[in-house]
C-alpha positions in Angstrom: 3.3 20.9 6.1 5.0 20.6 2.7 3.9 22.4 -0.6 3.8 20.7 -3.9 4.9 22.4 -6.8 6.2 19.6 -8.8 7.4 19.5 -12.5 7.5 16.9 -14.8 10.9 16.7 -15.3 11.4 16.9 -11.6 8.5 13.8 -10.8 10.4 11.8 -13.9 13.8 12.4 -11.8 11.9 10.6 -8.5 11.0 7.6 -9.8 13.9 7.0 -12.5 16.6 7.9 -10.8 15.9 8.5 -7.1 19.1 8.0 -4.4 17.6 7.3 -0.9 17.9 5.1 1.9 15.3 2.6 0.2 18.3 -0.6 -0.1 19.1 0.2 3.2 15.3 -0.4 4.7 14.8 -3.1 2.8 17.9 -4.3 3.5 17.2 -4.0 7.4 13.6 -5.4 7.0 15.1 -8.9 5.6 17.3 -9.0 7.9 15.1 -8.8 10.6 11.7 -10.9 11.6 8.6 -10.1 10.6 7.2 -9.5 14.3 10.2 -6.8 14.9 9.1 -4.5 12.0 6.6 -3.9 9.2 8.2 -5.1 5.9 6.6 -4.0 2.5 9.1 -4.2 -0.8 6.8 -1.8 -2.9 9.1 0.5 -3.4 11.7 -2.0 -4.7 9.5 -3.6 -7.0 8.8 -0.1 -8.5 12.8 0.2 -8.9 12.9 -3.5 -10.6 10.1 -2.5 -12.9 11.7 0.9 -14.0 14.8 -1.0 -15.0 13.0 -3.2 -16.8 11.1 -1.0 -18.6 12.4 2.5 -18.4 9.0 4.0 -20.3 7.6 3.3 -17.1 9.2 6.2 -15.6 7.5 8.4 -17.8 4.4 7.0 -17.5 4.4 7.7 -13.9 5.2 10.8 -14.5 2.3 11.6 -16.4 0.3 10.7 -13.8 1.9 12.3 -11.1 0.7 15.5 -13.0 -2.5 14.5 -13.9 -2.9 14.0 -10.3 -1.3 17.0 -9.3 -3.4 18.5 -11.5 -6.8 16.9 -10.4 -6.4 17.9 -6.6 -5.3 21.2 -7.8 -8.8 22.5 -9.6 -10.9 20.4 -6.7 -12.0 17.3 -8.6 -13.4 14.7 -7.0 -15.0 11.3 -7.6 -18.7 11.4 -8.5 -20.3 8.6 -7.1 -19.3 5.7 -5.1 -16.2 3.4 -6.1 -16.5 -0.4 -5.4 -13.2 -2.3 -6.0 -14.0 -6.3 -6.6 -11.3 -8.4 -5.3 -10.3 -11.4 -6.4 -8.1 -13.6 -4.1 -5.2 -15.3 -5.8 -4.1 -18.1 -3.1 -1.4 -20.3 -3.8 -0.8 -22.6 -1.0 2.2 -25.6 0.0 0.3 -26.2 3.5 -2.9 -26.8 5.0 -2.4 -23.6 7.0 -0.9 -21.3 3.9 -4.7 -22.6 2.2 -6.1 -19.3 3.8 -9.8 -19.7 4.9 -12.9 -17.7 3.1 -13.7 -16.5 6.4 -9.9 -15.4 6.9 -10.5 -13.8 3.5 -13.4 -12.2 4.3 -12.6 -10.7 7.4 -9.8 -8.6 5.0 -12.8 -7.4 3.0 -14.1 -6.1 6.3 -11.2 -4.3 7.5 -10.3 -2.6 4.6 -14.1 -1.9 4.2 -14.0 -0.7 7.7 -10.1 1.2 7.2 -11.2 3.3 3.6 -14.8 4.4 5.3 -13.8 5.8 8.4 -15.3 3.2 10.3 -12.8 1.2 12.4 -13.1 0.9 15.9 -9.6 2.8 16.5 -10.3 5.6 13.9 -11.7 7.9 16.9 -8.8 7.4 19.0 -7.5 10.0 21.8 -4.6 12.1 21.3 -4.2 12.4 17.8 -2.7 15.4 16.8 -4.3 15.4 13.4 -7.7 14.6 13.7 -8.3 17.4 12.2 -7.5 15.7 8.8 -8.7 12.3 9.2 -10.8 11.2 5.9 -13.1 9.0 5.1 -11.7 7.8 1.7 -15.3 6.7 0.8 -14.2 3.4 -1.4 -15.7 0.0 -0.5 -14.2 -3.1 -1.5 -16.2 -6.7 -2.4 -15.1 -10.1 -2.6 -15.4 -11.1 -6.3 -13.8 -14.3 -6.3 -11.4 -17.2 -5.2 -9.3 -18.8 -7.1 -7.0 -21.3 -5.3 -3.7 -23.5 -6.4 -1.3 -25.9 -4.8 2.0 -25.5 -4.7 5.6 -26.8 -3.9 7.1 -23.4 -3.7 8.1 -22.3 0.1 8.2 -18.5 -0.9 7.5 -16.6 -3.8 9.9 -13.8 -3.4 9.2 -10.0 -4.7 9.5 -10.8 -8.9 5.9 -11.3 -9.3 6.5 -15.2 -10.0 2.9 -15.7 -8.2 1.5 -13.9 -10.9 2.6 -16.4 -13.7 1.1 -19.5 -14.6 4.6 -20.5 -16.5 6.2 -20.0 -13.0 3.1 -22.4 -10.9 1.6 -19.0 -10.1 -2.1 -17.5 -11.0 -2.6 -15.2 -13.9 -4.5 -11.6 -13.4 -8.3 -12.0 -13.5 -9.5 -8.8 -15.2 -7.3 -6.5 -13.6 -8.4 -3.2 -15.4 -11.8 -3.3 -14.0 -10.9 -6.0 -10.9 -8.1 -5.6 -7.9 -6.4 -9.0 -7.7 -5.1 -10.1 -4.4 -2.3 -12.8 -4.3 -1.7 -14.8 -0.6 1.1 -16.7 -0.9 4.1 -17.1 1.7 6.8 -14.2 0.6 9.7 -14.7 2.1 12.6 -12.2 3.4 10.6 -10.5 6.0 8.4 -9.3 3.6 4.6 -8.9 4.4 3.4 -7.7 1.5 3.9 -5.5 -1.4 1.8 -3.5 -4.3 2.0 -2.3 -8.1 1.8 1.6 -8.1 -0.5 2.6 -11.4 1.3 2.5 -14.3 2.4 -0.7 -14.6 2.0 -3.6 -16.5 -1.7 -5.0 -16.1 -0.5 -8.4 -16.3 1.1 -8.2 -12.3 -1.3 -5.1 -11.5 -2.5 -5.6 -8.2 -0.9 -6.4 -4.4 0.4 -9.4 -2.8 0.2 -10.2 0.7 1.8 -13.2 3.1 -1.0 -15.3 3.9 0.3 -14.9 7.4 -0.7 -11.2 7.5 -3.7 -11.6 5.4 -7.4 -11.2 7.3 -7.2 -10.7 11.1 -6.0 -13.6 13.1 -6.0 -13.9 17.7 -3.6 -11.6 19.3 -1.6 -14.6 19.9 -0.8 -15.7 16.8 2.3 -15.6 14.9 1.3 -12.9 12.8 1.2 -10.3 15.5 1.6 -7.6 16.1 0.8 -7.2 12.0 -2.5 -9.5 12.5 -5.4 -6.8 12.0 -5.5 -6.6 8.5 -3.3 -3.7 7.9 -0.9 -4.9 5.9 -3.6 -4.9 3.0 -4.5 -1.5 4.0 -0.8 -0.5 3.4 -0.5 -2.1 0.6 -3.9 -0.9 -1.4 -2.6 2.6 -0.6 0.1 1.7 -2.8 -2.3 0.3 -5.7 -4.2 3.6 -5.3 -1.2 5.6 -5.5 -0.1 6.5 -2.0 3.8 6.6 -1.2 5.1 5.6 1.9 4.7 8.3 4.4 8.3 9.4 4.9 8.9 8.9 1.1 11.6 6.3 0.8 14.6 8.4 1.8 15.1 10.9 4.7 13.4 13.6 4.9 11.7 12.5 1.7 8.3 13.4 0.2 5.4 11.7 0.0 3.8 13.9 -2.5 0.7 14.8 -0.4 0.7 18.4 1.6 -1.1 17.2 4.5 1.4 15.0 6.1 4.7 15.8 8.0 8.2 14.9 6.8 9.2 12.1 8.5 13.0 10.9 8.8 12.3 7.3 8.1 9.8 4.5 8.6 8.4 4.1 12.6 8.4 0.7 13.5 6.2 -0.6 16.9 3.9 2.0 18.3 5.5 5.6 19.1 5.1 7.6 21.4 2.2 10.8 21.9 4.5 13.4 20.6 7.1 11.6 18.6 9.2 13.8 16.6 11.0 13.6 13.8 14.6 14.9 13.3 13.6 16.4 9.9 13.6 20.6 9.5 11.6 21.8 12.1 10.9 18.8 14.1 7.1 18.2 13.2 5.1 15.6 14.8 4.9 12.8 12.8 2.1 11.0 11.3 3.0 7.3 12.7 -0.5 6.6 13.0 -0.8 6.5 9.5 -1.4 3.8 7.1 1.5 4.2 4.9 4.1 4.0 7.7 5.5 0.9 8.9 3.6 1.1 11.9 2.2 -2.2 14.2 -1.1 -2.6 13.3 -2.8 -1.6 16.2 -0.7 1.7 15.8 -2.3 2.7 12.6 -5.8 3.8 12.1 -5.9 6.8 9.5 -5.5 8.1 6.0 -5.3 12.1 5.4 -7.3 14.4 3.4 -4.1 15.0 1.2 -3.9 11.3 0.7 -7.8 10.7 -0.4 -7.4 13.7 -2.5 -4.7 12.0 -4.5 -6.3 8.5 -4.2 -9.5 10.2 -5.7 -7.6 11.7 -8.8 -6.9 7.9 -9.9 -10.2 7.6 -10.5 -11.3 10.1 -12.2 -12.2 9.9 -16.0 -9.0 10.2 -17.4 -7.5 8.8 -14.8 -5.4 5.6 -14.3 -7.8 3.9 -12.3 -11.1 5.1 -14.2 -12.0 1.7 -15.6 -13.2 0.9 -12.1 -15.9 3.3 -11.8 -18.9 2.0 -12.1 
C-alpha cells in the first residue's frame, strides 16, 4: 500500500507541472469507440484549466493539505450529506432529450453506488473486501432544466456550461451539483471539475448515452449501469483516477494499489500490475476505467478523503446541511 507524506511544494508540482502518460490515454481513448474502453477527459480538463489560470494550481494545493491534513487527525463528517442535482440537458434529437425516468434511475445508482447498497457491492473474490466503504452521501434530484440545440457534440471546453455558447449556466453550484447530458464527442463519456475550480463550470458532464441505466443491449454497453456518473462524482469529490494518470502513479489515497495504467473490460481474479512489487490491483474500483459491471467499490482511503471536502473549512462545506 502506498504512504502519503506529501508537501506542499511537492502536491503544487503534481498538478502544475506533472509529466505522465495522460496525452497518451486520452489520446488512445479518442481514438478508439466508446464500447472498447471507458473514456473520461477529467484529468485534461484539470491541465486546460491550470493553463488558464495558473492560481489554480495553488489552490489545489491548499487543499490537498487541508485534506491531508483532515484524514490525518481522524475527522470526519458529522451528519448526513445530501447533494441536490440538477440536470442540465441539452439535446439536437428526440433520443439525446434524456427521459426523467432515465434521470432518475442515475439518482438511484449513485444513491445505491455511495451507500454501499448495489446489488454487486457483495461480490465474491474480492481481494479487498476488507476495505469496502460505505461513503454514506445520498444524492436528490433537484431539478431539470432542458434546451434544444443544433450542436452534435459539445467537446471537453465546458461550452455546455455557457449560455453565450447555446449551453446552460450553473444553477447554484456552491450549495447544488449540476449535471450536464449532452452528446460529447471523441470517445468521451464523461468528465468532472476537481474542487478548486471556477464555480461557474463546477460540476460533471456526462454523454447522455451513458447517463441513467439503459437494456444490456443498447448502444451504451457495456458502460450502461450508471457508472460513468459514479466515476465522474468521484472526481467532483476529489478522487483521482486510481492509477494516478501516469505509471505507476499515485492516487493520493493509502488504501489502494499502484496500478500501471487504466484497466479497460473486466480483469481477471488476480490481475497484476507490473508496478514495484506486483500488487493486485484494484480494477473493481470506481475510479478505474473499468466496464461497468466490473466496478462496484470505493475504499476507506477514498471516503476518508472524499469526507475531508466536506468538512467546515473544507472546499465542499457549503453543501452540508
Amino acid at each position: 500500500m502506498k504512504k502519503l507524506l506529501l508537501t506542499a511544494s511537492v502536491v503544487f508540482f503534481m498538478f502544475s507541472c506533472q509529466k505522465d502518460n495522460t496525452a497518451d490515454v486520452q489520446s488512445e481513448n479518442s481514438a478508439l469507440n466508446a464500447s472498447a474502453h471507458k473514456g473520461c477527459a477529467s484529468q485534461e480538463v484539470l491541465e486546460r484549466q491550470i493553463k488558464e489560470n495558473p492560481a489554480l494550481a495553488s489552490k489545489m494545493a491548499e487543499i490537498e493539505i487541508f485534506t491531508e491534513n483532515a484524514m490525518a487527525t481522524g475527522r470526519i463528517v458529522n451528519g448526513k450529506i445530501q447533494i441536490p442535482v440538477v440536470f442540465n440537458v441539452l439535446y439536437r434529437t428526440t433520443a439525446e432529450n434524456v427521459s426523467l425516468a432515465q434521470l432518475q434511475s442515475q439518482i438511484d445508482v449513485l444513491n445505491k453506488d455511495f451507500n454501499a447498497l448495489n446489488s454487486d457491492y457483495n461480490t465474491a473474490n474480492n481481494p479487498y473486501s476488507s476495505v469496502r466503504a460505505n461513503v454514506g452521501i445520498s444524492f436528490v434530484l433537484d431539478q431539470v432544466i432542458r434546451k434544444s440545440t443544433t450542436k452534435t457534440s459539445w467537446g471537453t471546453n465546458d461550452a455546455m456550461k455557457k449560455t453565450s455558447g447555446g449551453g446552460i449556466a450553473a444553477t447554484s453550484p456552491t450549495t447544488k451539483l449540476n449535471f450536464w447530458v449532452c452528446t460529447i464527442g471523441g470517445g468521451i463519456l464523461g468528465y468532472a471539475q476537481f474542487p478548486g475550480g471556477s464555480s461557474t463550470t463546477d460540476g460533471v458532464v456526462c454523454d447522455g448515452k451513458y447517463t441513467g441505466v439503459t437494456s444490456s443491449s443498447s448502444s451504451a454497453y457495456p458502460f450502461n449501469l450508471g457508472r460513468t456518473a459514479t466515476h465522474e462524482v468521484g472526481h467532483w469529490m476529489n478522487l483521482r483516477h486510481i492509477w494516478g494518470d501516469a505509471t505507476c502513479g499515485s492516487d493520493l489515497v493509502s488504501d489502494t494499489p499502484t496500478h500501471n495504467a487504466a484497466n479497460g473490460g473486466v480483469p481477471a481474479v488476480g490481475h497484476r500490475s507490473t508496478c514495484s512489487g506486483a500488487p493486485l490491483e484494484m480494477y473493481m474500483n470506481y475510479m478505474d476505467y473499468t466496464d461497468d459491471r466490473g466496478m462496484y467499490m470505493f475504499s476507506l482511503g477514498q471516503k476518508s478523503r472524499m469526507d475531508a471536502i466536506f468538512l467546515a473549512g473544507g472546499i465542499r462545506a457549503s453543501f452540508r446541511l
